[in-house]
Each structure stands twice: as C-alpha cells, then as structure tokens.
MDAnalysis code that builds the backbone (N, CA, C; Angstrom):
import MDAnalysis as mda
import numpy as np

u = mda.Universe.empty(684, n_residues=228, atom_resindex=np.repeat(np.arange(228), 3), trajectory=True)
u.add_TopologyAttr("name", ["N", "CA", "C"] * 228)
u.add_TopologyAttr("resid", np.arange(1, 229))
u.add_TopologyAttr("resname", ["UNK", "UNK", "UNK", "UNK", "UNK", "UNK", "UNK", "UNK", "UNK", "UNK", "UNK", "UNK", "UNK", "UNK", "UNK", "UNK", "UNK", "UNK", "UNK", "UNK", "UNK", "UNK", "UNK", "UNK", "UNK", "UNK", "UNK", "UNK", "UNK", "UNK", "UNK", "UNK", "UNK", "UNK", "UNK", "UNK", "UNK", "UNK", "UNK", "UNK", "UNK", "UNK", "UNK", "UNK", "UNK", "UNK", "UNK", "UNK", "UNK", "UNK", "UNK", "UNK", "UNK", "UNK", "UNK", "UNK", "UNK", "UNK", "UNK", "UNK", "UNK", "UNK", "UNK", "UNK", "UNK", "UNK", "UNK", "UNK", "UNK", "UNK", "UNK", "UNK", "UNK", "UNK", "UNK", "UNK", "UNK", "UNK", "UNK", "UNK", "UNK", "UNK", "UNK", "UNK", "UNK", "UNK", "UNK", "UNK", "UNK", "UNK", "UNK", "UNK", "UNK", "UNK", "UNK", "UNK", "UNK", "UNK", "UNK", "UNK", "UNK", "UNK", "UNK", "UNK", "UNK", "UNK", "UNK", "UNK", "UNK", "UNK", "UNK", "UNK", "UNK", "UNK", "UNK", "UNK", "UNK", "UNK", "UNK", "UNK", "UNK", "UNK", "UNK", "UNK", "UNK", "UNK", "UNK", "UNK", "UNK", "UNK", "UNK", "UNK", "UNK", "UNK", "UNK", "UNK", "UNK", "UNK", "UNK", "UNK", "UNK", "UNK", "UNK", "UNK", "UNK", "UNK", "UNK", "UNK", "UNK", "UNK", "UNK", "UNK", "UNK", "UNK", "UNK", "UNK", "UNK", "UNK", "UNK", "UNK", "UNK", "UNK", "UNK", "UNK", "UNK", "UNK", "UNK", "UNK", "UNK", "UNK", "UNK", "UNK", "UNK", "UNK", "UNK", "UNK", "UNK", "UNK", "UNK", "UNK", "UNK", "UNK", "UNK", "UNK", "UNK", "UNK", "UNK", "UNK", "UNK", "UNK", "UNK", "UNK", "UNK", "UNK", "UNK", "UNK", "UNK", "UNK", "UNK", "UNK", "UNK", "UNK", "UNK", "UNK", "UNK", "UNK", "UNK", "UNK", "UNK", "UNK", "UNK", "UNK", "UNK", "UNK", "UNK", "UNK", "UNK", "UNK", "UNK", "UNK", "UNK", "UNK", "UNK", "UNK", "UNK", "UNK", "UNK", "UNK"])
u.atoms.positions = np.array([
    [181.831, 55.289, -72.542],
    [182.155, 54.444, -71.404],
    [182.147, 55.280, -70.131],
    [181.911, 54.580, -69.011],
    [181.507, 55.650, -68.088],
    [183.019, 55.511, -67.294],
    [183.259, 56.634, -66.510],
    [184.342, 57.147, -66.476],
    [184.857, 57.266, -65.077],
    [186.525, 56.857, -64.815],
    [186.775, 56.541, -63.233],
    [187.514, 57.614, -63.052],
    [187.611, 57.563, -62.097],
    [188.857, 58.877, -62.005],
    [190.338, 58.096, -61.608],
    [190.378, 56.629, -61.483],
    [191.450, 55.852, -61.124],
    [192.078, 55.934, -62.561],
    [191.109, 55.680, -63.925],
    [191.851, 55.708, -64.767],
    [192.069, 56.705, -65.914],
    [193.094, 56.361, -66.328],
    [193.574, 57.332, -67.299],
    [192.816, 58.057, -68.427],
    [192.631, 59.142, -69.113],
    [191.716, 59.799, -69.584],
    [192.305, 59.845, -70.820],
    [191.707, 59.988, -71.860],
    [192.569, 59.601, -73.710],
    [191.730, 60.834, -74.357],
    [191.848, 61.698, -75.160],
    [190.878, 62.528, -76.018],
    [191.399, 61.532, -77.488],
    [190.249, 61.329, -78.045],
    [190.163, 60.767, -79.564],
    [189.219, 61.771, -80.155],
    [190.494, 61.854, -81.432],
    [189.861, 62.801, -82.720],
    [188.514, 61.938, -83.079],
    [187.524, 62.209, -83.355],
    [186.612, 60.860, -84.217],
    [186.110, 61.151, -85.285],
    [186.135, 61.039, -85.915],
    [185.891, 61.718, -87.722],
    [184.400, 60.774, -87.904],
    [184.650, 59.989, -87.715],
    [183.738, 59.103, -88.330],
    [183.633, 57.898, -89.060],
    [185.212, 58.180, -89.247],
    [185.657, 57.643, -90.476],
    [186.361, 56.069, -89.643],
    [186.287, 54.759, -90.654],
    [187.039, 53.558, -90.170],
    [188.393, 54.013, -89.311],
    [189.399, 54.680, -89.380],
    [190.557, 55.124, -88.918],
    [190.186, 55.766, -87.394],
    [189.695, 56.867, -87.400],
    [188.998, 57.405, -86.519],
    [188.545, 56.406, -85.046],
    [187.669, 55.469, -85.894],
    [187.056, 54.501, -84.626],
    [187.742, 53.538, -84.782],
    [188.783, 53.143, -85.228],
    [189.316, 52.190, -84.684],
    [190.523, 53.041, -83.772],
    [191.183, 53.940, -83.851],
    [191.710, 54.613, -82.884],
    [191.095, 54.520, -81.839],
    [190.120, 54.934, -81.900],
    [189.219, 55.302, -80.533],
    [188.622, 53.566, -79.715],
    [188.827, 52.535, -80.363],
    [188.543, 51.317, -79.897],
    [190.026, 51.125, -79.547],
    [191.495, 50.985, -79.983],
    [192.349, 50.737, -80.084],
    [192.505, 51.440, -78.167],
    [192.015, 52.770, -77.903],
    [192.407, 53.581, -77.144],
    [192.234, 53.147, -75.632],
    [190.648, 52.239, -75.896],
    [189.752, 51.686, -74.554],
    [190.710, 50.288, -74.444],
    [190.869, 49.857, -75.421],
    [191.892, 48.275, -75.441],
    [193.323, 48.649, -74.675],
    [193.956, 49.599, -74.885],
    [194.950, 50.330, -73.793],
    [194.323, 51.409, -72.354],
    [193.106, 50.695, -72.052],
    [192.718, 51.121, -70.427],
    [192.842, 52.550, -70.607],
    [192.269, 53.182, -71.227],
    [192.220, 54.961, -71.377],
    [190.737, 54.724, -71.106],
    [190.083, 55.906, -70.698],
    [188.424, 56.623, -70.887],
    [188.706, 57.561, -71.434],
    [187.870, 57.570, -72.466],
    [187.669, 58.416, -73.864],
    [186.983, 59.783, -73.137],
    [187.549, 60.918, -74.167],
    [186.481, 61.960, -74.590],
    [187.142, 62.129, -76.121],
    [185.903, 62.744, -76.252],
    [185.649, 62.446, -77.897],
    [185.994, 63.846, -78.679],
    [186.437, 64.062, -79.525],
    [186.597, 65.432, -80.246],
    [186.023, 65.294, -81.751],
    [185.230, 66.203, -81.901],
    [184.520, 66.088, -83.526],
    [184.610, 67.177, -84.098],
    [184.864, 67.464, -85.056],
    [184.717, 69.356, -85.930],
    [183.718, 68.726, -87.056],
    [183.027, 70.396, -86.792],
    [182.685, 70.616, -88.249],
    [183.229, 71.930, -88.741],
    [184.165, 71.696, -89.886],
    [184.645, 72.465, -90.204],
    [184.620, 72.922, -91.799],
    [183.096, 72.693, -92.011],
    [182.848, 73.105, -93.332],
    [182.508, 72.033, -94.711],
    [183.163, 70.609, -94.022],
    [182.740, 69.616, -95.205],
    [181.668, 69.327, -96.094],
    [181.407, 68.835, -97.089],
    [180.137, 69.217, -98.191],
    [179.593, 68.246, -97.197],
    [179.560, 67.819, -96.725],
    [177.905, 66.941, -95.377],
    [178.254, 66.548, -94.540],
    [177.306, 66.213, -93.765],
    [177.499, 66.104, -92.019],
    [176.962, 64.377, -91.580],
    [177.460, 63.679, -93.033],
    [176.674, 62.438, -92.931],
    [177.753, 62.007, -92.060],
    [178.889, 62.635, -91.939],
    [180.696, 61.959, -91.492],
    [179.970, 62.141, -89.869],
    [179.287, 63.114, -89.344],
    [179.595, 63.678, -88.181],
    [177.896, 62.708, -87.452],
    [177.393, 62.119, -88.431],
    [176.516, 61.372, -87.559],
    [176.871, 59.867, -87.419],
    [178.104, 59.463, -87.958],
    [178.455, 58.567, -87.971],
    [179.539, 58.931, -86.591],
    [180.239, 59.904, -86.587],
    [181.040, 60.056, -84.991],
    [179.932, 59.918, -83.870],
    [178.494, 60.185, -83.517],
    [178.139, 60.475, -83.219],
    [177.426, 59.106, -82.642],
    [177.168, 57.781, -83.739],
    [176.972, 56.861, -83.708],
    [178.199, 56.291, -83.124],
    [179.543, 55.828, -83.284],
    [180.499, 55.178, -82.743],
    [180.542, 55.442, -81.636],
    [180.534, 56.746, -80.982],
    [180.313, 57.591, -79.441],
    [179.548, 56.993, -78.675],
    [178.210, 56.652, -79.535],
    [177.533, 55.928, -78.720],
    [177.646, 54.311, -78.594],
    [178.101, 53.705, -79.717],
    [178.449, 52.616, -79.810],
    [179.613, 51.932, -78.516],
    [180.729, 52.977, -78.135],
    [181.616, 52.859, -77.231],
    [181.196, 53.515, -75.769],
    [180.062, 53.739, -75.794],
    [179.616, 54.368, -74.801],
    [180.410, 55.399, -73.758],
    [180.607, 56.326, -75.196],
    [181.608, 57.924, -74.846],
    [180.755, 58.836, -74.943],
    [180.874, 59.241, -73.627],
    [179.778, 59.881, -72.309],
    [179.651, 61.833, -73.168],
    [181.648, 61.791, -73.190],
    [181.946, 63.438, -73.152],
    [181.908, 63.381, -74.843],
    [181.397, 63.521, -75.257],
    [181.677, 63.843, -76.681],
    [181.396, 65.384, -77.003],
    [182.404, 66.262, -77.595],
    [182.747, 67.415, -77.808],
    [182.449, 67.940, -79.792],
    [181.435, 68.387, -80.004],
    [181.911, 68.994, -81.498],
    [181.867, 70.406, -81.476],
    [183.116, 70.535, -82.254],
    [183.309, 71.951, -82.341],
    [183.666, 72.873, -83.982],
    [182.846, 73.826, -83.877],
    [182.521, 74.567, -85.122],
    [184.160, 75.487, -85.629],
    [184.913, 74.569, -86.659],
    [186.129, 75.309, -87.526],
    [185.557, 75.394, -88.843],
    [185.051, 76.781, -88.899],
    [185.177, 76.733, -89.844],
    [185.885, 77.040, -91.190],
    [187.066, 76.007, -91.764],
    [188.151, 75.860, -92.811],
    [187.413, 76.162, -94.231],
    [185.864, 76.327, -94.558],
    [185.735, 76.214, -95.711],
    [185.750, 77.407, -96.406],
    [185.949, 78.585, -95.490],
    [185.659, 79.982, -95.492],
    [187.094, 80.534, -96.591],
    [187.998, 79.984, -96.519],
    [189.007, 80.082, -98.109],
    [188.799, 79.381, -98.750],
    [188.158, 78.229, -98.780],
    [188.464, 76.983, -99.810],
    [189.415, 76.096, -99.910],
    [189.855, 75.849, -101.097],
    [191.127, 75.055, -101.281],
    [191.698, 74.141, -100.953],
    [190.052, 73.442, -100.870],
    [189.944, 72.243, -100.952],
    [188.556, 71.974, -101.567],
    [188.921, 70.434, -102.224],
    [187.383, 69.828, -102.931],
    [186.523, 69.328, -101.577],
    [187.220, 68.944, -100.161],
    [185.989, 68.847, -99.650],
    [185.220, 69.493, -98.757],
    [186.012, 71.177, -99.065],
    [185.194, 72.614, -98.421],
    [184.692, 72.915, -99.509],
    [184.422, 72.838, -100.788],
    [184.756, 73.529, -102.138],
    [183.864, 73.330, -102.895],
    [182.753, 73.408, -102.807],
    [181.166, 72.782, -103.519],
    [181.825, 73.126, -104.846],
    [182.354, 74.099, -105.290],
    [182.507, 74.910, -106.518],
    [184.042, 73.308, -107.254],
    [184.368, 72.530, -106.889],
    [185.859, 71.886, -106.729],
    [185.313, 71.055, -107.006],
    [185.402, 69.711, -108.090],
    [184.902, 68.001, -108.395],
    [185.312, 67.489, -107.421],
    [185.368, 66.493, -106.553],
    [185.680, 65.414, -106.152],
    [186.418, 64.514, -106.672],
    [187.809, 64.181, -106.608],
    [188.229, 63.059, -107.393],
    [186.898, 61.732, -107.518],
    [187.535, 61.368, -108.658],
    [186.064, 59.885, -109.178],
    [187.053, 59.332, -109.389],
    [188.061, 58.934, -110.358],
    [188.607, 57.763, -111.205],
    [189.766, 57.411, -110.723],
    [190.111, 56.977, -110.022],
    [190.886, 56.275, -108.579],
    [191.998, 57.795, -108.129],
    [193.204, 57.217, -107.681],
    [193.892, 57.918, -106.875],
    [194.609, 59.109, -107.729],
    [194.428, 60.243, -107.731],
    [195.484, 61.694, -108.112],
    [196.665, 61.135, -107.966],
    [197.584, 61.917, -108.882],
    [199.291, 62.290, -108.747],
    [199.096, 63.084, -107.538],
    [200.274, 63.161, -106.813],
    [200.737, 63.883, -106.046],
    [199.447, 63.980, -104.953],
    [199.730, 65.044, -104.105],
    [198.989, 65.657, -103.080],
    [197.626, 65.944, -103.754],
    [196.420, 65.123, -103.099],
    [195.104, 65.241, -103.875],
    [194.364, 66.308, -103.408],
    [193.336, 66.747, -104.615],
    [192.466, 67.985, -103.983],
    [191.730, 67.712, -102.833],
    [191.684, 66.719, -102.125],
    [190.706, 66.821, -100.967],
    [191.128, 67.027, -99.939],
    [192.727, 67.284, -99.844],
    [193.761, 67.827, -98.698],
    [193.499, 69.675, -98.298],
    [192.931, 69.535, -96.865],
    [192.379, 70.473, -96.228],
    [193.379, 71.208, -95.459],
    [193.939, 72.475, -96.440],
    [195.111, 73.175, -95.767],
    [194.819, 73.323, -94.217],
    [196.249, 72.624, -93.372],
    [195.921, 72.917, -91.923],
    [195.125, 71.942, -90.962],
    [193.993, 71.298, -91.603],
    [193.227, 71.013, -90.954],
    [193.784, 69.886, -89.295],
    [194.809, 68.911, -90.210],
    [195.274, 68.137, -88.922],
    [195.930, 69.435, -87.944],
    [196.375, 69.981, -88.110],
    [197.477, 71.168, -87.321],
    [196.134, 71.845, -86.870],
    [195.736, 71.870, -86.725],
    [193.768, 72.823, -86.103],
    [193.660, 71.686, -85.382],
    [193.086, 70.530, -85.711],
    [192.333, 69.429, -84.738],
    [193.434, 69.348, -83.789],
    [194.608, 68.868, -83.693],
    [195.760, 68.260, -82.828],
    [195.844, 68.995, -81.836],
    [196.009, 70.806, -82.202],
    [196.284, 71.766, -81.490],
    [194.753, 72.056, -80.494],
    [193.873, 71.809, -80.910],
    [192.622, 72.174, -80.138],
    [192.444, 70.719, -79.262],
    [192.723, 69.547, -79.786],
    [192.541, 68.167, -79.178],
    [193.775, 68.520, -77.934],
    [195.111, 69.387, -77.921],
    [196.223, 69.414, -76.746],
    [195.074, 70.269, -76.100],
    [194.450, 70.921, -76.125],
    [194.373, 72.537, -75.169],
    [192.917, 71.776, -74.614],
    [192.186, 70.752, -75.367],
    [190.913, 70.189, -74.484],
    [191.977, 68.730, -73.645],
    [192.518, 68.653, -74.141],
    [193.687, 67.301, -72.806],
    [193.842, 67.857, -71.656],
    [194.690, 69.208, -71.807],
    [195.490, 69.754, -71.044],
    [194.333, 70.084, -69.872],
    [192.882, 70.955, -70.548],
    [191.715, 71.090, -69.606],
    [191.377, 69.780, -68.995],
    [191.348, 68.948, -69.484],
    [190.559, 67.824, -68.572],
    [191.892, 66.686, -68.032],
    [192.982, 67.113, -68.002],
    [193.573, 66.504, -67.639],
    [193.732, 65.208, -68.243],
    [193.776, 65.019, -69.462],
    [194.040, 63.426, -70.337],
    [195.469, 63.509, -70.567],
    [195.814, 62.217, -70.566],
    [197.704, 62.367, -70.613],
    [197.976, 61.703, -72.199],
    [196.828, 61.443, -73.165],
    [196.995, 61.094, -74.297],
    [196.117, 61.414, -75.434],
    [196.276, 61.761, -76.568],
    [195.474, 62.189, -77.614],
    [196.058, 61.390, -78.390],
    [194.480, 60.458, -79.132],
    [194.852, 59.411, -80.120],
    [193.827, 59.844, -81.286],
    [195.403, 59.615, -82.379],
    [194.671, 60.022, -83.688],
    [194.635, 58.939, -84.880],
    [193.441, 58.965, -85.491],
    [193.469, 58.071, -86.912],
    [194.398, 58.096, -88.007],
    [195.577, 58.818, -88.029],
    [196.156, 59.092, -89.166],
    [197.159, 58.005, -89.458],
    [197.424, 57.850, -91.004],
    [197.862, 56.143, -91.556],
    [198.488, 57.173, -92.450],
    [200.015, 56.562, -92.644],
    [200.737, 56.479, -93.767],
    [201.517, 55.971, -94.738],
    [200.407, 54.641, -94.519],
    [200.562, 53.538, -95.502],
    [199.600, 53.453, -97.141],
    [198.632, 53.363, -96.232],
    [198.076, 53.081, -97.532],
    [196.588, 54.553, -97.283],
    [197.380, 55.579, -97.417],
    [196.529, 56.853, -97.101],
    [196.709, 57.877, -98.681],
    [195.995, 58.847, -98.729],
    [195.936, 59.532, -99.854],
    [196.910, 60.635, -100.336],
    [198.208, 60.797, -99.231],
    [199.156, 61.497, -99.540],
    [199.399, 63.403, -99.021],
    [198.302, 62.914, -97.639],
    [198.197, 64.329, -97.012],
    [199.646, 64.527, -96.595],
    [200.248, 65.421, -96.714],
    [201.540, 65.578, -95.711],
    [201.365, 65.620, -93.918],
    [199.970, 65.758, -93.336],
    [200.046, 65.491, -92.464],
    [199.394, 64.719, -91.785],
    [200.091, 63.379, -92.498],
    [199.282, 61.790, -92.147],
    [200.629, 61.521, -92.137],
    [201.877, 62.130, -91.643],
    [203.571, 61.281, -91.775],
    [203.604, 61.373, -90.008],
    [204.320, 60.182, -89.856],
    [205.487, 60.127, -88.626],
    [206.205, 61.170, -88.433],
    [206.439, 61.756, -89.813],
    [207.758, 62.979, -88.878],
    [206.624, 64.239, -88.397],
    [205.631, 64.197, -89.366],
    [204.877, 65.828, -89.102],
    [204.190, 65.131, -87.779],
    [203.937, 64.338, -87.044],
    [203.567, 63.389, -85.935],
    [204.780, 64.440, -84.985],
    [205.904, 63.769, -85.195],
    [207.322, 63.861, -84.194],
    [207.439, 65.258, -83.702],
    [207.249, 65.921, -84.775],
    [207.148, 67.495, -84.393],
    [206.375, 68.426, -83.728],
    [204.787, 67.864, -83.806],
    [203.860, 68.145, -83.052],
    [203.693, 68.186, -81.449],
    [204.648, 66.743, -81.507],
    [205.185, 65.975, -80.322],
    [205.646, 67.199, -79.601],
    [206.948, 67.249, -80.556],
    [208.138, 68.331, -79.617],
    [207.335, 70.252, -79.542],
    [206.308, 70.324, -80.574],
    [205.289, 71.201, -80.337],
    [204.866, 71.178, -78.810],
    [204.202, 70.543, -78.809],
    [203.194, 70.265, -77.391],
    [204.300, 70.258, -76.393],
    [205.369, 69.912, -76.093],
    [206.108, 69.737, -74.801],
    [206.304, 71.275, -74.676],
    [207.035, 72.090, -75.749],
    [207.330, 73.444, -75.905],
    [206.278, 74.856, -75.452],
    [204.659, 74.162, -75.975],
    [203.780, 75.429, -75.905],
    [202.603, 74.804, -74.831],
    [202.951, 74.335, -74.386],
    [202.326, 73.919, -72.755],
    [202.149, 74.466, -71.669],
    [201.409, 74.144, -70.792],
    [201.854, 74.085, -69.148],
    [201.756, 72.994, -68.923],
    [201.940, 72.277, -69.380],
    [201.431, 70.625, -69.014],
    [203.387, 70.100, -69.679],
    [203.064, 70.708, -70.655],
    [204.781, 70.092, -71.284],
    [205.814, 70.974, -70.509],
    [205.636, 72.134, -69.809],
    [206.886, 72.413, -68.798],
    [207.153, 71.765, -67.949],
    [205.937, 71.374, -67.261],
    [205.862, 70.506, -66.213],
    [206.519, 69.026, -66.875],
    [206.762, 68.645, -67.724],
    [207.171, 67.543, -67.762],
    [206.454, 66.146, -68.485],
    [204.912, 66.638, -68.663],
    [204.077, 65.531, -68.379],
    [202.742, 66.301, -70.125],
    [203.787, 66.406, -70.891],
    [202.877, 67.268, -72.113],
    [202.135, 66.107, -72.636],
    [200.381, 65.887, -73.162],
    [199.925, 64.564, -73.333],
    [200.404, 64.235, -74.725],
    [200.824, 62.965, -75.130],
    [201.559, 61.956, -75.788],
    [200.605, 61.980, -77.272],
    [201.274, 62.419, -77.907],
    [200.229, 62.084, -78.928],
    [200.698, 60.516, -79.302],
    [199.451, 59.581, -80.128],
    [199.617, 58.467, -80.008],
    [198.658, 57.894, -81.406],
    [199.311, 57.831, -82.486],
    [198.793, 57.125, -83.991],
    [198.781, 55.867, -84.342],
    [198.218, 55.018, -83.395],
    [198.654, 53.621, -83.545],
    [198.213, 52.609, -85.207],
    [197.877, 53.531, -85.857],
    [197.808, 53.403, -86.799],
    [198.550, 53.063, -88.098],
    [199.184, 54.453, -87.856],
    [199.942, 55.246, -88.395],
    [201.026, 54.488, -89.718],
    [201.647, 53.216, -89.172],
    [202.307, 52.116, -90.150],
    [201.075, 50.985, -90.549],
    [199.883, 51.081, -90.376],
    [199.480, 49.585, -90.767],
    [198.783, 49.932, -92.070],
    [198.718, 49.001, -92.850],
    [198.122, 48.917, -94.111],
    [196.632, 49.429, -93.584],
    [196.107, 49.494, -94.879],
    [194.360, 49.775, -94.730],
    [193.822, 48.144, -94.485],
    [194.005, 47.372, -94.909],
    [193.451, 46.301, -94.584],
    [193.966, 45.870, -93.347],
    [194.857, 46.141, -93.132],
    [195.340, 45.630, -91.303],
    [194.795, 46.663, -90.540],
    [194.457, 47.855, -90.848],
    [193.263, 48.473, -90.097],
    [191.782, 47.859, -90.193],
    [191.578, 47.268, -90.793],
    [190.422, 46.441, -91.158],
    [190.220, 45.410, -90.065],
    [191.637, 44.492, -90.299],
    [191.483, 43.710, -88.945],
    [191.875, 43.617, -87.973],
    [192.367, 45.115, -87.912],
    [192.053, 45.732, -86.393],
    [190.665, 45.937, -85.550],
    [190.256, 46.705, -86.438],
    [188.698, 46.932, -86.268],
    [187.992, 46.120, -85.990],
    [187.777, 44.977, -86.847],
    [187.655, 43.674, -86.720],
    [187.601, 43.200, -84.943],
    [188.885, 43.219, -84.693],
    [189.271, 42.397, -83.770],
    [189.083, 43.503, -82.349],
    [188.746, 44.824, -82.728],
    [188.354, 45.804, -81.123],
    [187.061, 45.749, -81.367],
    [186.467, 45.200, -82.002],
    [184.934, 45.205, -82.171],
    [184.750, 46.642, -82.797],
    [184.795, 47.415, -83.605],
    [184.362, 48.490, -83.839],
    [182.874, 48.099, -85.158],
    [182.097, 48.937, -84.877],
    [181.379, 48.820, -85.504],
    [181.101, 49.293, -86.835],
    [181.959, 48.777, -87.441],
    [182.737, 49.382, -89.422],
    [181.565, 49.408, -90.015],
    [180.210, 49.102, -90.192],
    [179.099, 49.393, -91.136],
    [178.206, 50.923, -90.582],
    [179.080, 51.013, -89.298],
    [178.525, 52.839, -88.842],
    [179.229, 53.861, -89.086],
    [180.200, 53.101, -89.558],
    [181.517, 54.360, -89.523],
    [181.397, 54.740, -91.459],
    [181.629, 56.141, -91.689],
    [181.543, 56.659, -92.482],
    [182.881, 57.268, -93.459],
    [183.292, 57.227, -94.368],
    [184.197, 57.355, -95.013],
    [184.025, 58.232, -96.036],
    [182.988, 57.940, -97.356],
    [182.709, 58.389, -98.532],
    [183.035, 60.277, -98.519],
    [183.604, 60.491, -99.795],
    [183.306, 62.101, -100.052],
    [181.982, 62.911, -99.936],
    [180.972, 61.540, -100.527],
    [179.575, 62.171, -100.500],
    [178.909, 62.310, -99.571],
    [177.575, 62.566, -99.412],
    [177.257, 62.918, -98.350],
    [175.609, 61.793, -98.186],
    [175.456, 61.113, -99.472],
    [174.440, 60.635, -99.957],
    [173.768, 59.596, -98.734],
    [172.785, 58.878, -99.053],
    [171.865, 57.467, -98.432],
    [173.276, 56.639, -97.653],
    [174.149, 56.383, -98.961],
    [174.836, 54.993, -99.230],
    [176.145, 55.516, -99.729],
    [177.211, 54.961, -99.254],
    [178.554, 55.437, -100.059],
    [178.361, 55.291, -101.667],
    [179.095, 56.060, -102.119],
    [179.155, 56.292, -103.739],
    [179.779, 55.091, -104.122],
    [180.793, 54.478, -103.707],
    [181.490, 53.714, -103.915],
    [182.521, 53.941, -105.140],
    [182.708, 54.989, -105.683],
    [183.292, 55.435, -106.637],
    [184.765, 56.611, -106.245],
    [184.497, 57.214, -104.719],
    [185.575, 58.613, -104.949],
    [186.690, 57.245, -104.186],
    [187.755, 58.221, -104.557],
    [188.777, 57.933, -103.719],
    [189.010, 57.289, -102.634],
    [188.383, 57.683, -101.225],
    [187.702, 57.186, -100.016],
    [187.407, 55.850, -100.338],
    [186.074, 55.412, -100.769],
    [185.599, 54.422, -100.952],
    [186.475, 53.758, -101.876],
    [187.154, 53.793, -102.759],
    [187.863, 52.349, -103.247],
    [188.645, 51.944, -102.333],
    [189.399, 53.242, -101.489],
    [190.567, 52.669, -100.926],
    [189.906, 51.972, -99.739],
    [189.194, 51.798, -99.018],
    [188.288, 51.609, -98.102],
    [187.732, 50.167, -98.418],
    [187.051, 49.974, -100.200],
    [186.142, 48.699, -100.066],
    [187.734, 47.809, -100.599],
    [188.410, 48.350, -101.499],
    [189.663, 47.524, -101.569],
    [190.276, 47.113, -100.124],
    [190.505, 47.755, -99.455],
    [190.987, 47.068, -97.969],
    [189.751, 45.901, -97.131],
    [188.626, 46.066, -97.192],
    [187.784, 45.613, -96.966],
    [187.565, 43.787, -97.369],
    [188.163, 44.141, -98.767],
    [187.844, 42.573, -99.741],
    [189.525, 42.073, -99.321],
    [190.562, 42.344, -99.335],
    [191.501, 42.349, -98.946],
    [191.734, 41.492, -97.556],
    [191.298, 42.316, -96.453],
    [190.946, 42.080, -95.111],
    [190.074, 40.516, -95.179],
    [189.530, 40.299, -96.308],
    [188.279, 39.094, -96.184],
    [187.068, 39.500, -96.048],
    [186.595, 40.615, -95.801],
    [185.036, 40.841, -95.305],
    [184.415, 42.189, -96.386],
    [184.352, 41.267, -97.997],
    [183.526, 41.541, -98.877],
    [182.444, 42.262, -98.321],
    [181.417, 41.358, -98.118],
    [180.121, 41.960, -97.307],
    [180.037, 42.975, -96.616],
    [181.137, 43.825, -96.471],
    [180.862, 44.572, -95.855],
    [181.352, 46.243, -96.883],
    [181.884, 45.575, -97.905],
    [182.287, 46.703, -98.815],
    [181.286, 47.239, -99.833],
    [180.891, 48.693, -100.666],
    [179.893, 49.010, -100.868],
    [179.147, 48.313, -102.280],
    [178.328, 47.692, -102.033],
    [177.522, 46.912, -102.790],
    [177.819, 47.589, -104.615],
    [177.747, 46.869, -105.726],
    [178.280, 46.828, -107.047],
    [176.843, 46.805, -107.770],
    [176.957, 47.335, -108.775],
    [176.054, 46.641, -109.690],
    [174.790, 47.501, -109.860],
])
C-alpha cells in the first residue's frame, strides 16, 4: 500500500503463512501502512517465503524486508533439520519437533530495531494460542514480557513511546482466523502453511490438518487441500 506520512506505520512479521496475512490484513483494517518483515532462516523450502512475497504484493506492501537468520546452523529442529522426520500422523505430545529454538525471540527483536528505524509505533504478529501447536512462544505471557522487553532496551521505550507489540490473533480459534481472513479479504489460497516444500500442500503434516480442519470448520471446504 502506498504510504503517507500522516499515517501511522505498522511492521508485520509475514511468514506466509494464513496467521501471518491475516495479521498483516487485520493491521491495514486498523489504518497502519505496512512494512513487511520476512526471514529466511534455514527452513527445508522457500515455498513459505514466495508466498510472503505474494501477499506483499497482494496488499500492495511497497517496503518489504527479507532477512538472512540463519537458525538451521545447530539444528534442533525438524524444520531446520533435513536429517529430523516431520511429524505425519496428527498432533505430538507435548512441545513438537518443529519448534525452532528462539526463533520468535530473533524475529520480534529484529522486527523492534527495524520499527524503531523507521519510526512504526506497532509490530503485528501472527501468533495464536488457541488452536496452535504448542510453541511456548505463541503465549500471551511470553507476548507480555517482550512488551516490558522493548520499553526497557530501547530508545524509543525511554522515551516513552516503545512500539506496541500487537497479536490480534492471539485468542481466536483457527477457524475464527479463517473468518477473519475471510472477512479482511486476505487472499488464503496464496498463503502457505505446509511443512513441505512441494507443488501442493501435503495435506498430511501437522500444519495442514490443523489448517484444512479449520478451513471445513470455518465453511470453506473448497478451499482446504484436495483428498483422494
């Protein structure tokens, strides 16, 4: 979207992913102008990062930023971890292997220090802890703290005015993100989710059930990954 200087400036994480762009639609619906933040930080494909790349343009976000972390350089995770399966057969106990030590605490902290440069008074992120896979830092409280982070390791938070982080997400089901999306117009058949990196979602990892289950849920079958 092209950009005023009357109004307010928003940095959105954009993964690629349904969460991601509907943040980033959610963001323009509250009178912000976007800049965009993308990493690649090692994931088994970059099918996620042409799908940010597509929504960017879809919302017509001018500044779009990707920047090279690379997290895969320890591992320890299945989705830095070529050598690591992918969950297949629905959801893990506990904290699943595809939880990327750090990774939200990297994006958040690099998304404050590109705000603080361009002067945005808000950073909006995709993270849900409803119906999400059990990252510890997809919670409200690891949210709250970040918060009181950023006011503390600022010049922007001495001054008074540290930018807001903002998860409007954060409580809604996956299917009420659905018809969210829905309803900001986001364009959910560009946005990318799957573990794989393939043509077509697998429709099999983790990602994708929880994704086409919210989907059929939400009402809009047709749009969840084809069976059979």
């Amino acid at each position: 979207m092209a950009q005023s200087s009357l109004t307010p400036k928003a940095i959105v994480l954009l993964s690629g992913g349904l969460d991601s762009a509907t943040a980033a639609a959610q963001a323009i619906a509250d009178g912000y102008d976007l800049i965009a933040l993308s990493f690649n930080y090692g994931q088994r494909h970059q099918r996620e990062l042409e799908a940010a790349k597509a929504v960017a343009k879809h919302f017509a976000i001018a500044d779009h930023h990707l920047i090279d972390v690379n997290l895969a350089q320890w591992g320890a995770s299945s989705l830095t971890d070529l050598a690591q399966p992918l969950p297949q057969a629905g959801l893990e106990a506990g904290i699943p292997s595809t939880y990327v030590p750090g990774r939200n605490t990297v994006f958040i902290a690099l998304a404050l220090a590109l705000a603080e440069a361009k002067g945005a008074t808000a950073v909006y992120l995709g993270i849900n802890a409803v119906d999400y896979s059990g990252y510890p830092d997809c919670r409200p409280e690891y949210l709250a703290a970040f918060q009181q982070l950023a006011q503390l390791s600022s010049k922007a938070g001495l001054e008074g005015h540290a930018p807001e982080l903002v998860a409007p997400l954060v409580m809604d089901s996956k299917a009420g993100i659905v018809r969210r999306a829905v309803r900001l117009g986001v364009p959910i058949a560009q946005t990318w989710s799957c573990y794989e990196g393939g043509a077509a979602p697998c429709g099999r990892c983790d990602s994708c059930r929880i994704r086409d289950r919210a989907l059929v849920e939400a009402g809009y079958p047709q749009l969840a990954t084809p069976t059979g």
